[in-house]
C-alpha positions as CSV (number, residue, x, y, z in Angstrom):
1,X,1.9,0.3,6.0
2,X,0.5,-2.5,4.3
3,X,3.9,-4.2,3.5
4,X,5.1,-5.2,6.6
5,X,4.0,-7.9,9.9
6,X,4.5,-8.8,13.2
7,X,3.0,-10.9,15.9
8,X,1.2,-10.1,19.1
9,X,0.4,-14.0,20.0
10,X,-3.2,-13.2,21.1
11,X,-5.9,-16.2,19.8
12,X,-9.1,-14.7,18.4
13,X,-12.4,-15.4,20.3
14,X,-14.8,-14.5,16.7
15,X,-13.7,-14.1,13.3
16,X,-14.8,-11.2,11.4
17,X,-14.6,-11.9,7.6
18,X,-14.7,-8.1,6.0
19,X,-16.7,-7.7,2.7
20,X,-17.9,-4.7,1.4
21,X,-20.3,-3.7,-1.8
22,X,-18.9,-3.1,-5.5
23,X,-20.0,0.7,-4.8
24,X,-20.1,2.1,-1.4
25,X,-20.4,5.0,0.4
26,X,-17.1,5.7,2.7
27,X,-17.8,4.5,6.1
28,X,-17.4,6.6,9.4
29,X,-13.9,5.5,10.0
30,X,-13.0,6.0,6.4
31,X,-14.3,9.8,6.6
32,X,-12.2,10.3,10.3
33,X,-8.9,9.2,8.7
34,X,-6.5,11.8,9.4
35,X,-4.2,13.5,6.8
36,X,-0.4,13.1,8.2
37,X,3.4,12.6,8.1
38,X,4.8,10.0,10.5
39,X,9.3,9.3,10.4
40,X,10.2,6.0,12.3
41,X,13.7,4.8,13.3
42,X,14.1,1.1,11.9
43,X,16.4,-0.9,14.6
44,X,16.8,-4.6,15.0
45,X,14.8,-6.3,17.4
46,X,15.5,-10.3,17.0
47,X,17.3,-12.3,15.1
48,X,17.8,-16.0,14.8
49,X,21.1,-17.8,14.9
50,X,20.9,-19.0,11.5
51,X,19.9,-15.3,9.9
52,X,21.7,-13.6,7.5
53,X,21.1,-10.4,9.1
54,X,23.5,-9.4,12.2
55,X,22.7,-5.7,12.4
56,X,19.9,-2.8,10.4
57,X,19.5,0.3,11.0
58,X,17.5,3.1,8.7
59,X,14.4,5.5,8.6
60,X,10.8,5.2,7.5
61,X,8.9,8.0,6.3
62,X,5.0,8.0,5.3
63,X,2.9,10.3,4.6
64,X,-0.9,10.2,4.1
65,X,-3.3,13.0,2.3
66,X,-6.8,13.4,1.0
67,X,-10.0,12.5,2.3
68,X,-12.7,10.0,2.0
69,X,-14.8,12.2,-0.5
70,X,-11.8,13.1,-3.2
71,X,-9.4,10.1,-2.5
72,X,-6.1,9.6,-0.7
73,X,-2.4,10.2,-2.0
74,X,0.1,7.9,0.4
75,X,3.9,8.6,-0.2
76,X,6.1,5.5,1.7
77,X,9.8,5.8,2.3
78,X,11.6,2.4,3.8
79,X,15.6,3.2,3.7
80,X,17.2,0.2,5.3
81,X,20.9,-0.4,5.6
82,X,21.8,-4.4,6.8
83,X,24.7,-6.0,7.1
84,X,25.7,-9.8,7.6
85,X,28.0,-11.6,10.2
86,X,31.2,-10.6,8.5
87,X,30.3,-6.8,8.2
88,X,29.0,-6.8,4.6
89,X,26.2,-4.2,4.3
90,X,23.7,-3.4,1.8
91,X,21.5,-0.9,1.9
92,X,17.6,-1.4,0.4
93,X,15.6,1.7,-0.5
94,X,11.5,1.0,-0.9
95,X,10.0,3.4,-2.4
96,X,5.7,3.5,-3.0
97,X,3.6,6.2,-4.1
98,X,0.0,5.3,-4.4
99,X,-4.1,7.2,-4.8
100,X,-7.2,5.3,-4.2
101,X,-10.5,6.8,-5.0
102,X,-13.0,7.0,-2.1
103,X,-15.9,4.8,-2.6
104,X,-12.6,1.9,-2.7
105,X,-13.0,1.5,-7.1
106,X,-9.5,2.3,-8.4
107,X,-6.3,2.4,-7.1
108,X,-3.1,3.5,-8.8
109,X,0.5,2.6,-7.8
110,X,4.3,3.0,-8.2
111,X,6.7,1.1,-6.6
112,X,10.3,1.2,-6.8
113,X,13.1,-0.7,-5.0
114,X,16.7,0.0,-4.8
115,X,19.4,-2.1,-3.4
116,X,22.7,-0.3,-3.2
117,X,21.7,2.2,-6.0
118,X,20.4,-0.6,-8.5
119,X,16.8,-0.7,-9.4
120,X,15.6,-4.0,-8.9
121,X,12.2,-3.5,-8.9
122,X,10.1,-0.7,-10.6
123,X,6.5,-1.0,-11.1
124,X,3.8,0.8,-12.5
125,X,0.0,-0.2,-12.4
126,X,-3.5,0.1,-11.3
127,X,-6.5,-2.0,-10.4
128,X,-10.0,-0.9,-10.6
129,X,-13.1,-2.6,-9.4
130,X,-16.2,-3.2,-12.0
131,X,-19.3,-5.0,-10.3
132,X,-17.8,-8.3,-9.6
133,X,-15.0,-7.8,-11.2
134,X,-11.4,-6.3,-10.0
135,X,-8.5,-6.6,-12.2
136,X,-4.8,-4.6,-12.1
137,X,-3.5,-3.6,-15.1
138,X,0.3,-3.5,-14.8
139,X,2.5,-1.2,-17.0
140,X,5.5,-0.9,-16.3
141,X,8.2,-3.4,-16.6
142,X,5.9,-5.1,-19.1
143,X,2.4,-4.5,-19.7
144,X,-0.1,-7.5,-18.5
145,X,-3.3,-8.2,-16.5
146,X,-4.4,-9.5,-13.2
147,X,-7.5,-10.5,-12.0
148,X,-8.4,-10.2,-8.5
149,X,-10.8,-11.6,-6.3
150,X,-13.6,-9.0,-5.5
151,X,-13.3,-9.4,-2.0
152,X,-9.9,-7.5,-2.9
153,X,-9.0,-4.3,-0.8
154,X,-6.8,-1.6,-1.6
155,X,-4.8,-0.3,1.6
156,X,-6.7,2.4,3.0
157,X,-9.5,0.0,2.6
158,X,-7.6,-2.1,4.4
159,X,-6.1,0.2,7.3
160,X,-10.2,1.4,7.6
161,X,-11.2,-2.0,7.6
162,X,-9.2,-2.7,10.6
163,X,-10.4,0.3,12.8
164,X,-13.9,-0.6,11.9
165,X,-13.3,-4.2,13.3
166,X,-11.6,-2.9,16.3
167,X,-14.2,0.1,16.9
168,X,-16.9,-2.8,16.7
169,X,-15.0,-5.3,18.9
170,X,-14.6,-7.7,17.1
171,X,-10.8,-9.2,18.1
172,X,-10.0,-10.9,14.3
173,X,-10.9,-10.1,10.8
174,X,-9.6,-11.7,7.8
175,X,-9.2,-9.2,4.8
176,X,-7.3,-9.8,1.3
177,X,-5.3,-6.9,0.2
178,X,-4.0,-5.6,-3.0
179,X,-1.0,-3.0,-2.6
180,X,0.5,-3.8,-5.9
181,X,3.4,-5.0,-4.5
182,X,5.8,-7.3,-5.2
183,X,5.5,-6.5,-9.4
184,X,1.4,-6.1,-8.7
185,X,1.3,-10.0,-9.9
186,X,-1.2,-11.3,-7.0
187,X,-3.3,-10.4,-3.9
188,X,-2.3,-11.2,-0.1
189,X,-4.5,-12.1,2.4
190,X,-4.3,-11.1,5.6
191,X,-5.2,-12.3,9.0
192,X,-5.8,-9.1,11.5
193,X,-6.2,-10.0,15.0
194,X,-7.5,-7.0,17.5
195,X,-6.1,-6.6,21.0
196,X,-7.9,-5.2,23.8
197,X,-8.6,-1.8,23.5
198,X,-6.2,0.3,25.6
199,X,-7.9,3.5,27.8
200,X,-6.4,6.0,30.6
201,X,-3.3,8.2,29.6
202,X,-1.3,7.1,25.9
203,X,2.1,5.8,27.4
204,X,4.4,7.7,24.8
205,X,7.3,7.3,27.2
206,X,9.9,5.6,24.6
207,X,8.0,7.6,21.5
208,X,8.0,11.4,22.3
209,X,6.9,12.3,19.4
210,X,3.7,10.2,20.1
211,X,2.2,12.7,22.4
212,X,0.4,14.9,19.6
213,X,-2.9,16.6,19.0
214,X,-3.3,13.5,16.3
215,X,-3.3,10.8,19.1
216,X,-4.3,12.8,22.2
217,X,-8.0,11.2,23.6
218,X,-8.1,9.3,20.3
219,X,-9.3,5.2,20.7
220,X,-6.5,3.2,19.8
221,X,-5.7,-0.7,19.8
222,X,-3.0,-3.1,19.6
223,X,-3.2,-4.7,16.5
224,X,-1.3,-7.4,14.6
225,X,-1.2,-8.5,10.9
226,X,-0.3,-11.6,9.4
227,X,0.3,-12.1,5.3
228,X,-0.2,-15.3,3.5
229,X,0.1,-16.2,-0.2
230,X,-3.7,-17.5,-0.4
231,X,-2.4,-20.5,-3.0
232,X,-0.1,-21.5,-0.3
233,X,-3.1,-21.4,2.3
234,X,-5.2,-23.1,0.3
235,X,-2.9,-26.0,0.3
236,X,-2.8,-26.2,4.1
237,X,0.2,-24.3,4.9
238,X,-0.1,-22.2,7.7
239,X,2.9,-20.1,7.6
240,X,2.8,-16.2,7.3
241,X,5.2,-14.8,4.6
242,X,5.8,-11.6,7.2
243,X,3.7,-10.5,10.2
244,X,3.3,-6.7,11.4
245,X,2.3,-5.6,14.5
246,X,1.8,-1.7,16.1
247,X,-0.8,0.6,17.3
248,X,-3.5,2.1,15.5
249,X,-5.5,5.0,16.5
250,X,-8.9,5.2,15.2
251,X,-7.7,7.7,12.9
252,X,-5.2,6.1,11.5
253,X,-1.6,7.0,13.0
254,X,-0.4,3.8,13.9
255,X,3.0,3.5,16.2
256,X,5.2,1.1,17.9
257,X,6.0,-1.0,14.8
258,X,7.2,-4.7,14.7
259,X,8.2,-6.6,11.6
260,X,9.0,-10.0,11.6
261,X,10.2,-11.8,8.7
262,X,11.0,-15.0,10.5
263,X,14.6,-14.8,11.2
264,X,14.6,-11.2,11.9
265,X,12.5,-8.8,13.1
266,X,12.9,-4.7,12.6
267,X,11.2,-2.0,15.7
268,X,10.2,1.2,14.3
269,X,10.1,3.9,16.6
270,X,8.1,6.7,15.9
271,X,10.5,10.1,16.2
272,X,8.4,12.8,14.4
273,X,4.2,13.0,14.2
274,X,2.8,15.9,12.2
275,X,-0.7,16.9,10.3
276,X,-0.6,17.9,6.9
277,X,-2.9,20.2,5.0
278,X,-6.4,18.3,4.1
279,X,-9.6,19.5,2.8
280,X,-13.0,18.4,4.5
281,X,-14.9,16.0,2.8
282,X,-18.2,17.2,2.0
């Protein structure tokens, strides 16, 4: 879910700058992170009077596997169909499949994205971290290399990362990320800011499918992301490329999606919650 922003509007009290050793154990969090296969319905939520966009519709599907010990397989899904003020559609297919080993040292990746049937973008590559040093090799379309800060996370990193701020209290974390999107050229970095942590009954109300033996008595937090192209933020500009917000369980099912990308934003709506098969890490 790394792709995708939204914004909550909450100002952080601490910040929490995440760093973790070249070789490390998988944390607590990392080890309770919950094999699973989540479907959202993409809808639009907002758009601005000067957007291109005047209506989307379309599905997401992810799916999650593995454990901390043996690595985890991700499988992402984003079919979107939008159309414009005078009813021309498109329709953009995003496709990602992705593993990352446990102790967070190598990461492989495809991504692939259609618009109307065309490829536009198809991407093959992998990073891997060495000591200080955590560089993406990219293979497909062309082969080259990137190097990374080390500081660098790869996304279940990243989605752990989060939880382990939240379960600590801490209400923001900066944390760059590395999901090879975007032909696996360059890093994010991402601002995370925690809400308060929300107890008594889960109101599933307007997501049914939310009321599942993966989220019942679980922790869970309202949580928001903002991206930033770091050589843009090290100039001084302060404008997110996209922002996601949802809520994440401590076990990472996360529901109630927002993405804003400025002059629209998309809701996902979580219609079908479902465990897959997973092996205990021992």
């Amino acid at each position: 879910m790394a792709r995708f922003a939204a914004r909550f509007g909450i100002l952080a009290a601490a910040i929490f700058v995440v760093t973790r050793p070249t070789h490390a154990e998988p944390t607590a969090v990392a080890r309770g992170l919950v094999a699973h296969r989540a479907v959202y319905e993409m809808t639009l939520a907002r758009r601005a009077d000067r957007a291109d966009v005047a209506s989307a519709s379309g599905r997401l599907v992810y799916e999650f596997t593995g454990n901390a010990c043996e690595g985890w397989s991700s499988r992402f899904r984003l079919v979107l169909s939008l159309a414009n003020a005078d009813g021309t559609a498109r329709v953009t297919d995003l496709r990602t499949t992705s593993f990352e080993d446990g102790d967070g040292r190598a990461f492989e990746f495809v991504n692939q994205n259609l618009v109307d049937g065309r490829t536009v973008e198809d991407t093959k590559g992998a990073a891997r971290r060495d000591g200080d040093q955590t560089r993406a090799t990219i293979t497909a379309p062309a082969p080259r290399r990137v190097d990374l800060p080390k500081t660098a996370r790869f996304p279940t990193e990243h989605m752990a990362a989060m939880i382990e701020a939240a379960t600590a209290g801490q209400s923001f974390a900066e944390i760059d990320l590395y999901d090879g999107s975007e032909g696996g050229g360059r890093y994010v970095r991402t601002a995370v800011v925690v809400g308060r942590e929300q107890t008594g009954p889960d109101d599933t109300g307007a997501e049914p499918a939310a009321a599942s033996s993966l989220t019942e008595g679980r922790r869970r937090w309202p949580v928001e992301v903002s991206y930033f192209d770091p050589t843009k933020a090290a100039a001084g500009d302060t404008t997110p490329e996209y922002q996601l917000g949802f809520i994440v369980y401590d076990n990472g099912v996360s529901r109630r999606l927002s993405l804003d990308y400025g002059d629209f934003a998309l809701a996902g709506r979580l219609t079908s919650l479902e465990p897959l098969p997973s092996s205990p890490c021992k």
